[in-house]
BAFIVEX-883877 format. One record per residue (C-alpha): residue number from 1; chain; x, y, z. Coordinates in pm, 1 decimal. Example, Ala and Ser with C-alpha at 12.3 -4.5 7.8 and 13.67 -1.06 7.14 Angstrom:
// residues 2
pos 1, unit A, x 1230.0, y -450.0, z 780.0
pos 2, unit A, x 1367.0, y -106.0, z 714.0
END
This chain:
// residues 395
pos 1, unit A, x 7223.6, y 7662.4, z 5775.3
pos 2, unit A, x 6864.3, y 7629.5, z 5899.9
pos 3, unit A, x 6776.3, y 7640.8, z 6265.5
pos 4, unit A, x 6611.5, y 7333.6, z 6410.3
pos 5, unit A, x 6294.8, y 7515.7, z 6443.3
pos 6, unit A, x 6271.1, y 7625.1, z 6049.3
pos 7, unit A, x 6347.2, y 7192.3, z 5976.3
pos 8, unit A, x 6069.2, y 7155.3, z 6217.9
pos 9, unit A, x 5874.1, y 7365.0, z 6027.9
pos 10, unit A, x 5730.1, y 7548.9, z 6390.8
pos 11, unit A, x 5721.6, y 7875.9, z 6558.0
pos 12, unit A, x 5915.0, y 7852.0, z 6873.2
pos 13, unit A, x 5722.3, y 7970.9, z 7171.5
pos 14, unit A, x 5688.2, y 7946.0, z 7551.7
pos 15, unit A, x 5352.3, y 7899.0, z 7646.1
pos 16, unit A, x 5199.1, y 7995.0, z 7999.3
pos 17, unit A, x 5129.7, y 7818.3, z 8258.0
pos 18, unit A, x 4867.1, y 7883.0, z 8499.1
pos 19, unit A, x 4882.0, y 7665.8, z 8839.4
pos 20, unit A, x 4991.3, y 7832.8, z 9142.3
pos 21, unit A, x 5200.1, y 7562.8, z 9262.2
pos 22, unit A, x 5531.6, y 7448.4, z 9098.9
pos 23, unit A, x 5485.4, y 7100.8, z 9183.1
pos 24, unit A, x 5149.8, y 7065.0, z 8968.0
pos 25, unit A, x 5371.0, y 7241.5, z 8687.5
pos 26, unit A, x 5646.6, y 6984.4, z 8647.3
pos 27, unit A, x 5418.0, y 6690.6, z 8661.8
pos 28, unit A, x 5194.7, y 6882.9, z 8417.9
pos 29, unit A, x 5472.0, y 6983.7, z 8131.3
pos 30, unit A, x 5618.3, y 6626.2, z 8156.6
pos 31, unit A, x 5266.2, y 6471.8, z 8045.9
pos 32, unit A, x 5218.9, y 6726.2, z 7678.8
pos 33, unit A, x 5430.7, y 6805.7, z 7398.2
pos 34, unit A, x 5296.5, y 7141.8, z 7405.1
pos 35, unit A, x 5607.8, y 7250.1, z 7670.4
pos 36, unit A, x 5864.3, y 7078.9, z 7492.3
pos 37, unit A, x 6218.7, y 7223.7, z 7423.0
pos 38, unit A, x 6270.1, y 7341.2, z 7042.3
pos 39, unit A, x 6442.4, y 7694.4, z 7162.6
pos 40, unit A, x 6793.9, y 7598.1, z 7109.2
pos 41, unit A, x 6920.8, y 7443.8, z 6792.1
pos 42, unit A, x 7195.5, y 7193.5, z 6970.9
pos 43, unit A, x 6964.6, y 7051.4, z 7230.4
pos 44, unit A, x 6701.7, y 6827.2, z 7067.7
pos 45, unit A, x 6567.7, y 6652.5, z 7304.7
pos 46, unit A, x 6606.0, y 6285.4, z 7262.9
pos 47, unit A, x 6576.7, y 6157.9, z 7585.0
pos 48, unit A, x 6299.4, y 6391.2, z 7637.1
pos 49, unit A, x 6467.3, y 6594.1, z 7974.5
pos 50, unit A, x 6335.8, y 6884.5, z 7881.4
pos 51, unit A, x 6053.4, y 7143.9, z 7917.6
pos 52, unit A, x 6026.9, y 7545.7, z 7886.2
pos 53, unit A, x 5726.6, y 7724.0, z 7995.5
pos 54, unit A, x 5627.6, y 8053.2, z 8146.7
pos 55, unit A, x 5526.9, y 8151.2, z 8518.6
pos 56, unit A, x 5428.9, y 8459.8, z 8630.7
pos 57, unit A, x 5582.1, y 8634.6, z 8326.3
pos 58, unit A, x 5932.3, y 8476.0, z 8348.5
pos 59, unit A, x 6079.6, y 8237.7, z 8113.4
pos 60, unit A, x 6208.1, y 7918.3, z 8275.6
pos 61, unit A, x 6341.6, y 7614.6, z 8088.9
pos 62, unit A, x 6309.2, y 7281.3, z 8370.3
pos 63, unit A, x 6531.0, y 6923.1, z 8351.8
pos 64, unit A, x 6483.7, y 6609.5, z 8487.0
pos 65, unit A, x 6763.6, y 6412.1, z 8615.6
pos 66, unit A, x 6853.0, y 6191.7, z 8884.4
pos 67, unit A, x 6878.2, y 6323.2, z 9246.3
pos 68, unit A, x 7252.3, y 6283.7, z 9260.1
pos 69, unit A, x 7329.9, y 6472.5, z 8960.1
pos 70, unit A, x 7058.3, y 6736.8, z 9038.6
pos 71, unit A, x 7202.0, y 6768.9, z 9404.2
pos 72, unit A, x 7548.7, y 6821.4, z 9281.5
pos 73, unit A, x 7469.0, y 7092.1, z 9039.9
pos 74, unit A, x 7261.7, y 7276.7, z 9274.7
pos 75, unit A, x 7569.2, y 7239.0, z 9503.9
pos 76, unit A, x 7859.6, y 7368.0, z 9272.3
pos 77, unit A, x 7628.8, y 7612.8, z 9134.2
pos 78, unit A, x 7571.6, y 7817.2, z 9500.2
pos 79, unit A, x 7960.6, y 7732.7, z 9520.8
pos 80, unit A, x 8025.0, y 7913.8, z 9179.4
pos 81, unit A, x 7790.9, y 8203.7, z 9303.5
pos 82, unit A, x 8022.7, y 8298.6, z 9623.4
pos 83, unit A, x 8341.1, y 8318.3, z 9459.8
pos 84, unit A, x 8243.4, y 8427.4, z 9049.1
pos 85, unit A, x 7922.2, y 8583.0, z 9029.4
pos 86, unit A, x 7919.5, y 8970.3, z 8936.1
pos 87, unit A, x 8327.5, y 8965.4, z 8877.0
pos 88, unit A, x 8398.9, y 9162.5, z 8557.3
pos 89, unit A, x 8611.3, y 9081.3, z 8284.0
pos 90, unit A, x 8681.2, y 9322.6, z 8009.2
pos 91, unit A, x 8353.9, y 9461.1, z 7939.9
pos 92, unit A, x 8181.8, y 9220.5, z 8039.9
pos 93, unit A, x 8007.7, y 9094.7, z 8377.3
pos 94, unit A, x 8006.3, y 8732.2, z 8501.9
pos 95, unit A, x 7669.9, y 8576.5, z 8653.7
pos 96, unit A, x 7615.5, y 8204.5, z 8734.8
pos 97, unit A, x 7264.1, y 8103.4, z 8671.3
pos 98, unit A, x 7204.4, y 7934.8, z 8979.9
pos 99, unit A, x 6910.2, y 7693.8, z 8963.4
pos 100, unit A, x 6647.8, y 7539.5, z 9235.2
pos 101, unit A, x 6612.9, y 7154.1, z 9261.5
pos 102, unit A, x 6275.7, y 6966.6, z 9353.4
pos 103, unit A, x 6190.0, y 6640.1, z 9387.1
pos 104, unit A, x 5893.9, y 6427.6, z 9232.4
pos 105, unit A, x 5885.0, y 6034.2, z 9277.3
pos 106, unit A, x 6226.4, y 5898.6, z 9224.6
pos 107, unit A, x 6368.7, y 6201.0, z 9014.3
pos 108, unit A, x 6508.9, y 6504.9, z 9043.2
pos 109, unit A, x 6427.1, y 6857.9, z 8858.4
pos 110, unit A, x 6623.6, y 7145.9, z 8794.1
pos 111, unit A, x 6490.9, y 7437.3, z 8714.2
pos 112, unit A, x 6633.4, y 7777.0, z 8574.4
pos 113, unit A, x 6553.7, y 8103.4, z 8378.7
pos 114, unit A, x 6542.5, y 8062.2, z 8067.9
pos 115, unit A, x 6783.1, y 8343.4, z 7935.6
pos 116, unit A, x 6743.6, y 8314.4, z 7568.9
pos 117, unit A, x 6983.1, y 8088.4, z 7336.8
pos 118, unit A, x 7348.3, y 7982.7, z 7386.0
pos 119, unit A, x 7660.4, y 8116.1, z 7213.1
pos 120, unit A, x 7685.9, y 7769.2, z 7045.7
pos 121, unit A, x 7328.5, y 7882.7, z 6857.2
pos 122, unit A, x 7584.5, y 8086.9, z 6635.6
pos 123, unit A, x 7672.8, y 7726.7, z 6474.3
pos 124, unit A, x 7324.8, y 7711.3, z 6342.7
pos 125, unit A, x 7283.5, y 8101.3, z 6234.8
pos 126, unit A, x 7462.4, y 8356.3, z 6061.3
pos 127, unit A, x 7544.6, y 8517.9, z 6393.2
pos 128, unit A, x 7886.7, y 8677.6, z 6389.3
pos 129, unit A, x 8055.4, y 8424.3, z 6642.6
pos 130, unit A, x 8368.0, y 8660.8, z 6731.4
pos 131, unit A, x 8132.5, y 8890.2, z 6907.2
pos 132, unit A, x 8354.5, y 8784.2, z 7218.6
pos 133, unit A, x 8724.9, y 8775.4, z 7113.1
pos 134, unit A, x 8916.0, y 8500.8, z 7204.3
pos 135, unit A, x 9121.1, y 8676.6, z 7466.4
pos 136, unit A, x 8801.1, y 8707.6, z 7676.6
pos 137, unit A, x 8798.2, y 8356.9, z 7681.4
pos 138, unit A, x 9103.1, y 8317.6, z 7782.2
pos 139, unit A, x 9080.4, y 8607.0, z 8086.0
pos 140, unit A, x 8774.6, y 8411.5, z 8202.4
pos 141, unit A, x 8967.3, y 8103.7, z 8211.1
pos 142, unit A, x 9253.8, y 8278.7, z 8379.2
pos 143, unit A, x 8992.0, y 8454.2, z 8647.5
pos 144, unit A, x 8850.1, y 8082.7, z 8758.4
pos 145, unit A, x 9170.3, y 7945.1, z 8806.2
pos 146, unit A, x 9265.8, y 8229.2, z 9007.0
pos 147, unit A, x 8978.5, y 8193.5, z 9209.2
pos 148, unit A, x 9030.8, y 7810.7, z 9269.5
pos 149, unit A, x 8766.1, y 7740.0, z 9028.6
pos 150, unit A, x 8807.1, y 7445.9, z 8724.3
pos 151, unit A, x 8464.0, y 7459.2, z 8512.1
pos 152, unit A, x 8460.8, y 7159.4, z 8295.2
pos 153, unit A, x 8163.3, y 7277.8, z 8200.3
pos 154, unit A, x 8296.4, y 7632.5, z 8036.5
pos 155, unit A, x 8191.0, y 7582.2, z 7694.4
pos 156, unit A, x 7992.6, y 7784.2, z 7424.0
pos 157, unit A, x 7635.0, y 7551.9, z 7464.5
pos 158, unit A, x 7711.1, y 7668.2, z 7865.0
pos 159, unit A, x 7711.2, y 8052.7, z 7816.4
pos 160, unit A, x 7463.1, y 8286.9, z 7735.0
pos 161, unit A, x 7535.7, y 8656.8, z 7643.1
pos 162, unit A, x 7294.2, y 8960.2, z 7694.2
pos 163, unit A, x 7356.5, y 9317.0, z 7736.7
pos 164, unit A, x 7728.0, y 9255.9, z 7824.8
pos 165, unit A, x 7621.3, y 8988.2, z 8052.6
pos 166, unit A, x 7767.7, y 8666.9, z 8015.7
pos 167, unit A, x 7568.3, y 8406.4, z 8216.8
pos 168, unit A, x 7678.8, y 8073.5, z 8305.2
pos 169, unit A, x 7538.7, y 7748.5, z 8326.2
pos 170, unit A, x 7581.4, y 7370.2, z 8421.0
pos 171, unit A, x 7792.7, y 7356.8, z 8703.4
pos 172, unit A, x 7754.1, y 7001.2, z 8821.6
pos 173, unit A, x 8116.4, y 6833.7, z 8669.9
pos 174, unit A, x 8324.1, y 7222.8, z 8856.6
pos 175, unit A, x 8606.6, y 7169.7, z 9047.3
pos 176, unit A, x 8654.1, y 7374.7, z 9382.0
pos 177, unit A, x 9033.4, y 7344.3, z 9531.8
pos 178, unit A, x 9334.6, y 7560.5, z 9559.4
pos 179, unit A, x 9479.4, y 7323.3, z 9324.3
pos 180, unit A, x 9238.3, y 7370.7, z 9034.9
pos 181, unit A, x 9533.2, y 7405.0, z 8758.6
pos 182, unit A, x 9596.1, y 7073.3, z 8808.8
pos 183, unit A, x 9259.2, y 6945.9, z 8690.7
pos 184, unit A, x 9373.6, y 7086.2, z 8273.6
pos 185, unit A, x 9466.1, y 6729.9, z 8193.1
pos 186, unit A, x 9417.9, y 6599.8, z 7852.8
pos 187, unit A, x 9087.8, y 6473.7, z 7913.2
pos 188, unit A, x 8956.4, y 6860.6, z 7959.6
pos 189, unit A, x 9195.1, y 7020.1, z 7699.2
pos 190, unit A, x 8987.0, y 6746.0, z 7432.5
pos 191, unit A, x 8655.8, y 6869.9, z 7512.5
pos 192, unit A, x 8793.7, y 7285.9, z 7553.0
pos 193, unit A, x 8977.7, y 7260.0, z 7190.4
pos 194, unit A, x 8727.2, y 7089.6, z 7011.5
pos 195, unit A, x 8397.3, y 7317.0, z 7107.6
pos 196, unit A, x 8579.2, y 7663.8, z 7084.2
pos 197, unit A, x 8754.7, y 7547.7, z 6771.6
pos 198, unit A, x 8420.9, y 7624.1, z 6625.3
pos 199, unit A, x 8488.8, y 8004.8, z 6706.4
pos 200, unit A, x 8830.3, y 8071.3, z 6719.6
pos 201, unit A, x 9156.0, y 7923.8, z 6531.2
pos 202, unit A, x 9229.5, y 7613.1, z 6688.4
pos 203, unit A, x 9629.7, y 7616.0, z 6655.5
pos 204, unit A, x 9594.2, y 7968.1, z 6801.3
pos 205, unit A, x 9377.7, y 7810.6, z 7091.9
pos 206, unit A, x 9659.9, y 7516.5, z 7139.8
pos 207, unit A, x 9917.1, y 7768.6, z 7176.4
pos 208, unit A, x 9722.3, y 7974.4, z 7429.7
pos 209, unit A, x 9634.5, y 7633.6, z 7650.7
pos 210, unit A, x 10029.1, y 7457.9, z 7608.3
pos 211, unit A, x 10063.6, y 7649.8, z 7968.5
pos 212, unit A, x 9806.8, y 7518.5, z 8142.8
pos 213, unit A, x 9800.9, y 7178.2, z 8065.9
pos 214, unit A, x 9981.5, y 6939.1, z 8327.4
pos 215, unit A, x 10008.3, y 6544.4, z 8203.9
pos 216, unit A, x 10106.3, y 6462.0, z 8569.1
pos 217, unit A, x 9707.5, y 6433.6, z 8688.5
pos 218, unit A, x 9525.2, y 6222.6, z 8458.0
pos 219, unit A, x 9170.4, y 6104.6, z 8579.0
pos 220, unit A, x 9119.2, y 5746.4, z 8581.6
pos 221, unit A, x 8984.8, y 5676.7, z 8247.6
pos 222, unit A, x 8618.0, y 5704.2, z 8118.4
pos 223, unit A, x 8385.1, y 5440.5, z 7970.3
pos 224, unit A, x 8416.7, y 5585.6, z 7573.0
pos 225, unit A, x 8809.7, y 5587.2, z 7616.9
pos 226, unit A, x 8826.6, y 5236.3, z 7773.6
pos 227, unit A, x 8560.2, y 5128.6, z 7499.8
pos 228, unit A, x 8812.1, y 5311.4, z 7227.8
pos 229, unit A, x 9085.5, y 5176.4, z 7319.3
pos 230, unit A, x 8967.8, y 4814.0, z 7323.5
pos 231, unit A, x 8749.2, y 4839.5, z 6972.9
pos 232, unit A, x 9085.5, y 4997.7, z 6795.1
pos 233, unit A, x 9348.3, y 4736.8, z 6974.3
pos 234, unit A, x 9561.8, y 5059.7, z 7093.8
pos 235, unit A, x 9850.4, y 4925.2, z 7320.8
pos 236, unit A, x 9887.0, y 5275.6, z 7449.1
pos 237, unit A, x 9909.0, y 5396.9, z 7849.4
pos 238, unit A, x 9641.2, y 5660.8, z 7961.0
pos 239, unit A, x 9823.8, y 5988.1, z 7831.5
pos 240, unit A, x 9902.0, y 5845.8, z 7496.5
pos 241, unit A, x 9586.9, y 5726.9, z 7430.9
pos 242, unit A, x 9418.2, y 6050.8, z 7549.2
pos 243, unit A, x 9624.7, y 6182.7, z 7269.2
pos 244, unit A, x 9552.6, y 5974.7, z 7030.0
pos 245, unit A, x 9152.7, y 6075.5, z 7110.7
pos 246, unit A, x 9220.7, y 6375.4, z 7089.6
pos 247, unit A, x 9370.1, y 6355.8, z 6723.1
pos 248, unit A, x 9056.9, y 6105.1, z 6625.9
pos 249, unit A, x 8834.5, y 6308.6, z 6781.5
pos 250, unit A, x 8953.8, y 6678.7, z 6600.1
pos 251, unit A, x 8954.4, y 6443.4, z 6285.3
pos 252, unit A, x 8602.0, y 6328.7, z 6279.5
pos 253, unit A, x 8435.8, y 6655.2, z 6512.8
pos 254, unit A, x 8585.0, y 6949.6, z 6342.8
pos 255, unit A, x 8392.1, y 7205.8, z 6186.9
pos 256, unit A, x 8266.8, y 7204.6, z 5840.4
pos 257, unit A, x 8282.5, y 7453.7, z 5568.3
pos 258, unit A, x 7911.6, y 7448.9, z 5495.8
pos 259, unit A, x 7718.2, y 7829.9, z 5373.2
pos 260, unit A, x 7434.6, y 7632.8, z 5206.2
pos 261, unit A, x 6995.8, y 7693.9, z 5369.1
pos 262, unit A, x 7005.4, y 7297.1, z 5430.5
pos 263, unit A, x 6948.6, y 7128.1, z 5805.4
pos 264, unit A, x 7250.6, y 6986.5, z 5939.5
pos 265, unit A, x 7368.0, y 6926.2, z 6266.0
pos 266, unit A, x 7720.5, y 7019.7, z 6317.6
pos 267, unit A, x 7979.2, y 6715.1, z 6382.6
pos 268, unit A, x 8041.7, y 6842.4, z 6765.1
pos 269, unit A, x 7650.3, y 6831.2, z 6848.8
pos 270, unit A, x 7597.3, y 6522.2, z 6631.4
pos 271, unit A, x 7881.7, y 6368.5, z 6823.3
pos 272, unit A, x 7674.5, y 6437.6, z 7145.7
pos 273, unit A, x 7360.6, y 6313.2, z 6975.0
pos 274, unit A, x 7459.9, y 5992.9, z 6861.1
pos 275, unit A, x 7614.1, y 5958.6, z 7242.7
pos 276, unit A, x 7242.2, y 6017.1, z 7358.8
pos 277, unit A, x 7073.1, y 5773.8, z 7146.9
pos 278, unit A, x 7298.7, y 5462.1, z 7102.8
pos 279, unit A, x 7540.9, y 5283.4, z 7318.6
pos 280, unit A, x 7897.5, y 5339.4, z 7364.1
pos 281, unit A, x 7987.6, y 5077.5, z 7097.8
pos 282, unit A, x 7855.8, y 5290.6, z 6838.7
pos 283, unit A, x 7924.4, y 5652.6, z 6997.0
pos 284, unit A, x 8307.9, y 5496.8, z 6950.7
pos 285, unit A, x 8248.0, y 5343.6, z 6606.9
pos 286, unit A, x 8055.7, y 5636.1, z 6455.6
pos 287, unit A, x 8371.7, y 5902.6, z 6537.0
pos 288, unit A, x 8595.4, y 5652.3, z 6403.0
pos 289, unit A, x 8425.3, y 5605.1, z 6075.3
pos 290, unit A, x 8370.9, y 5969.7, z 6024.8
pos 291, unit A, x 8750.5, y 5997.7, z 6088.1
pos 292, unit A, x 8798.5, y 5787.4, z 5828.9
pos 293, unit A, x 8567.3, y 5973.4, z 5563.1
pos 294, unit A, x 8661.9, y 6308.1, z 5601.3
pos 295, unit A, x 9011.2, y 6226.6, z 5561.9
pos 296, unit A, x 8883.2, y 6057.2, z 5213.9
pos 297, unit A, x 8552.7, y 6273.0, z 5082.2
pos 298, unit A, x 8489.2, y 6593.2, z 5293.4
pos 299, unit A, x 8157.4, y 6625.5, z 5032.7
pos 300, unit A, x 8052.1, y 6255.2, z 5124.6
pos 301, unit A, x 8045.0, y 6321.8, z 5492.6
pos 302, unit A, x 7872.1, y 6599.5, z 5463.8
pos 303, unit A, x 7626.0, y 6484.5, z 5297.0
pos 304, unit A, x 7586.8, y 6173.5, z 5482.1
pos 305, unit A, x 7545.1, y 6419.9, z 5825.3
pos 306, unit A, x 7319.6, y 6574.2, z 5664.1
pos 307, unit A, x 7074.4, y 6271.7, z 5562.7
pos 308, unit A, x 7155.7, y 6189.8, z 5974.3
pos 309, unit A, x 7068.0, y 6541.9, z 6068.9
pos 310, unit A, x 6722.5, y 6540.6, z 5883.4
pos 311, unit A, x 6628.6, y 6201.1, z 5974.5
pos 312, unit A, x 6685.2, y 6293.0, z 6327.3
pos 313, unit A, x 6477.6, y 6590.1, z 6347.1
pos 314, unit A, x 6211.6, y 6469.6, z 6099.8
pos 315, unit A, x 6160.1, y 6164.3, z 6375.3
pos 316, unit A, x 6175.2, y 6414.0, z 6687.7
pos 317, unit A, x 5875.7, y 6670.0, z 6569.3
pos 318, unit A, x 5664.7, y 6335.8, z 6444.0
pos 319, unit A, x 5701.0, y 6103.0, z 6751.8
pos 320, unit A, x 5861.5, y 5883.3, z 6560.4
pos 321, unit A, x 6146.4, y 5614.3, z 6694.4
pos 322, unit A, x 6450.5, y 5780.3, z 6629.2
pos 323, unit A, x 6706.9, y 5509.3, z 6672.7
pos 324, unit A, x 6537.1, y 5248.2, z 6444.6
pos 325, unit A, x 6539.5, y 5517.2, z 6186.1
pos 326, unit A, x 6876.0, y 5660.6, z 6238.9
pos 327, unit A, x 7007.3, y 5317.0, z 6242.2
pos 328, unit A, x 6948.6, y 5252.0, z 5869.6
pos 329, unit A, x 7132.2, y 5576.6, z 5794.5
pos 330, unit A, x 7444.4, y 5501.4, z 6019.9
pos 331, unit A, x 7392.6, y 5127.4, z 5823.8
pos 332, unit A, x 7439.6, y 5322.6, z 5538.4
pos 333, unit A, x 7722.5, y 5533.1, z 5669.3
pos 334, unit A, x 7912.3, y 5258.7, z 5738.8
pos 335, unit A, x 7898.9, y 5099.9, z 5429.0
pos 336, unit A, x 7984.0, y 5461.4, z 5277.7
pos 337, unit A, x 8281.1, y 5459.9, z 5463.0
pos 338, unit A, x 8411.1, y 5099.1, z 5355.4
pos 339, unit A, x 8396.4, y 5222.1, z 4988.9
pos 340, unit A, x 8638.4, y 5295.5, z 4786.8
pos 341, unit A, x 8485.5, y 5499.6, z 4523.2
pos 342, unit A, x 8149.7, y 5560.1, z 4716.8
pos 343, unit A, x 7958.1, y 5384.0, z 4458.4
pos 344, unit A, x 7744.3, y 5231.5, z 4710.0
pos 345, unit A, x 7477.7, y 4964.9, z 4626.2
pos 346, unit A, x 7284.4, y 4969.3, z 4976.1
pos 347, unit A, x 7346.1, y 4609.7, z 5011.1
pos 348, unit A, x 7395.7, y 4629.1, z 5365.9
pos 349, unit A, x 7088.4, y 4805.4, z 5415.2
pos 350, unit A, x 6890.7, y 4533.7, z 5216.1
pos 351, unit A, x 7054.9, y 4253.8, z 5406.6
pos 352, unit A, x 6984.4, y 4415.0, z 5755.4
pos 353, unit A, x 6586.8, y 4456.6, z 5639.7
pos 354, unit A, x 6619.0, y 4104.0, z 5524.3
pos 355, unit A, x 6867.3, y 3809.7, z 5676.0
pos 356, unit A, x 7082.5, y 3846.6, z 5994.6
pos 357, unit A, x 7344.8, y 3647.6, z 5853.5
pos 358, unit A, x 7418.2, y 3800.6, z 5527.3
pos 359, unit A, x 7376.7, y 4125.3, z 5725.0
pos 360, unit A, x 7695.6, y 4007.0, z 5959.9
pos 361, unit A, x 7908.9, y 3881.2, z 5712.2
pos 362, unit A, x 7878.1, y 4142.5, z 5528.9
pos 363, unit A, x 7912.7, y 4400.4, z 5817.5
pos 364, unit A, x 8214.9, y 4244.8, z 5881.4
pos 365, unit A, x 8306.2, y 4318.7, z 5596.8
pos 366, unit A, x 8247.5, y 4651.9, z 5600.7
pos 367, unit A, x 8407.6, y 4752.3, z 5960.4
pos 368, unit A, x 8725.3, y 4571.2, z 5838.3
pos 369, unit A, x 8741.0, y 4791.6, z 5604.9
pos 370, unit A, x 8732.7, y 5050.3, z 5794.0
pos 371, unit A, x 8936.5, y 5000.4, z 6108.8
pos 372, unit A, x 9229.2, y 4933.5, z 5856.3
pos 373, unit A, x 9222.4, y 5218.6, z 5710.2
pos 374, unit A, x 9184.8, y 5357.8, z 6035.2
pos 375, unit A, x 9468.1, y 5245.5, z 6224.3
pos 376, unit A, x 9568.3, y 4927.5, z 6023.7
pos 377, unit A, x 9341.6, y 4736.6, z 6320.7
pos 378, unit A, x 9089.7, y 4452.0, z 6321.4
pos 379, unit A, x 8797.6, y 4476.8, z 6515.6
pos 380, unit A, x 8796.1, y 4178.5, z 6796.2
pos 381, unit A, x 8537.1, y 3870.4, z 6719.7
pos 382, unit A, x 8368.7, y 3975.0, z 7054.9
pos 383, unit A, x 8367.9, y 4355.2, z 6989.1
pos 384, unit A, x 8198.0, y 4251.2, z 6636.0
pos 385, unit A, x 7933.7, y 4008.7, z 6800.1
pos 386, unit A, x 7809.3, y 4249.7, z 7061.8
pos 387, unit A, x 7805.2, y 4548.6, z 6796.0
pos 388, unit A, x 7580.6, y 4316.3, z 6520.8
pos 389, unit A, x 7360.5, y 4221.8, z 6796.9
pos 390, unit A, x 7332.0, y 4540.5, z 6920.8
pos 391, unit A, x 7239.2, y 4670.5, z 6529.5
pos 392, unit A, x 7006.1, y 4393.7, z 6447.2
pos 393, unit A, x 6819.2, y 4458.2, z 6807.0
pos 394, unit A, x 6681.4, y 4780.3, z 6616.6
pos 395, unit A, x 6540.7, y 4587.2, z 6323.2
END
């Protein structure tokens, strides 16, 4: 598959900068396009966080958050750095990239080394990804529990590896107890299966986590699985429907079998995209209609993500509203998805450029459809109201 920067059709660099004070840098990078982010295949930038630049011959990559969130990954990451940083495991030696905070105005910006791209890169290259085996992994894993350390955050877009370094990043969602086992809930184990499953074997990885996961200490639950489990009328208590995410989610998120020199963003990172860019009606909606395709047409998802993937990208290097164009193709997604022999006739499409009520009724239509085959649901009158608005609004 391409990279993002051969869609983009650019040469990926990190240009210099040249004031002496890092305050004048952050407010400067923030104002051009000539800093921004195209380094890393999964991260495109849609809520424009991020800048890389060079100072004083290092590499540094800068994000702009709120002061809360910046404050409590500065925190966990000088944490991390007491008890983890410089351990070995196998071969290999552990460092936490700890970053500085500063302050300008009302937000918050975090700034690190830039240490070149992440392991999930390999998604978007034909980079061996078993370059670290799988038992690695699972010694890391072992060594932060040991240590009182749960990183939620211990994922493949987290870890960069150099010269039998492996360096760490994003620290801010870490637990820090004596009790850390007991933060492997369901909730974690969703997130952990589904990004490594990109590497390794997934039943393989199932088998190696059944010891570590304990049902007794479920987090209260968050805003996608209360959104979830209202859209798809799921009568379920918190560890059932984590469960019953977690088999949606595998469904609609796995990996694809895809060798071809076309753009496409992988289901994980579009997953996290479409998260970024719309609301949590449609971040909900989107995995359950891809659920529902792949177990159909494999072929017709794929080449639905990858209309998505090009239409994203294509409006992030022209300045170009990416939701009002991405809406049309999830329009036509959705109507994709409601087929039965994919013979579709764009009539949603035409109805959505055209008349708001034709557009709903036949929407309804259309996510009928769909949540029946999904789980034999119907999709509440008020979940359908707020999710038409909430369409049309991008007309």
């Amino acid at each position: 598959m391409k990279k993002l920067s051969e869609q983009l059709n650019i040469v990926p660099s990190i240009k210099k900068t040249y004031f002496n004070n890092i305050y004048e840098i952050i407010k400067y990078v923030f104002k051009t396009d000539e800093y921004k982010f195209y380094l890393n295949s999964e991260l495109i930038d849609v809520n424009d966080r991020f800048r890389v630049f060079n100072y004083k011959n290092k590499n540094f990559i800068i994000k702009k958050t709120n002061r809360i969130d910046g404050d409590l990954e500065v925190q966990s990451a000088q944490k991390a750095m007491k008890v983890i940083d410089g351990l070995n495991i196998s071969n290999y030696t552990l460092k936490i990239v700890e970053p500085t905070i500063y302050y300008v105005d009302d937000s918050a910006y975090i700034l690190t080394e830039y240490l070149g791209n992440s392991l999930q890169e390999c998604n978007y290259s034909k980079q061996n990804k078993n370059f670290i085996a799988q038992n690695v992994i699972f010694e890391i894993l072992n060594l932060f529990l040991s240590k009182g350390v749960l990183y939620r955050g211990f994922l493949p877009r987290n870890m960069v590896i150099n010269n039998k370094f492996i360096y760490l990043l994003d620290w801010e969602d870490a637990i820090f107890s004596n009790k850390a086992e007991q933060g492997i809930n369901l909730l974690w184990k969703t997130n952990f299966l589904l990004n490594w499953s990109y590497f390794y074997d997934y039943d393989e990885l199932e088998r190696q986590l059944y010891k570590y996961c304990n049902l007794e200490n479920e987090p209260p639950l968050l805003k996608y699985e209360k959104k979830f489990k209202n859209m798809a009328n799921l009568n379920y208590n918190d560890i059932e429907l984590r469960q019953f995410i977690l088999k949606t989610v595998m469904e609609s998120e796995k990996n694809i079998n895809e060798n071809g020199n076309d753009f496409l963003i992988p289901p994980n990172d579009m997953a996290h995209l479409i998260s970024d860019l719309f609301n949590s009606d449609l971040d909900v909606l989107f995995d359950i209609a891809s659920s529902v395709l792949r177990k159909k047409s494999e072929n017709q998802y794929i080449q639905a993500l990858k209309k998505l993937s090009v239409t994203i990208a294509d409006s992030y290097i022209h300045n170009e509203n990416i939701q009002k164009n991405s809406i049309r193709i999830l329009i036509n997604f959705f109507e994709t998805v409601s087929s039965t022999d994919f013979d579709v006739d764009n009539k949603l499409l035409t109805y959505f450029e055209s008349e708001k009520i034709e557009f709903s009724n036949e929407l309804k239509r259309v996510l009928i459809r769909i949540f029946y085959e999904f789980n034999g649901s119907r999709l509440s009158d008020e979940n359908f109201e707020r999710i038409v608005n909430y369409i049309y609004s991008f007309k």
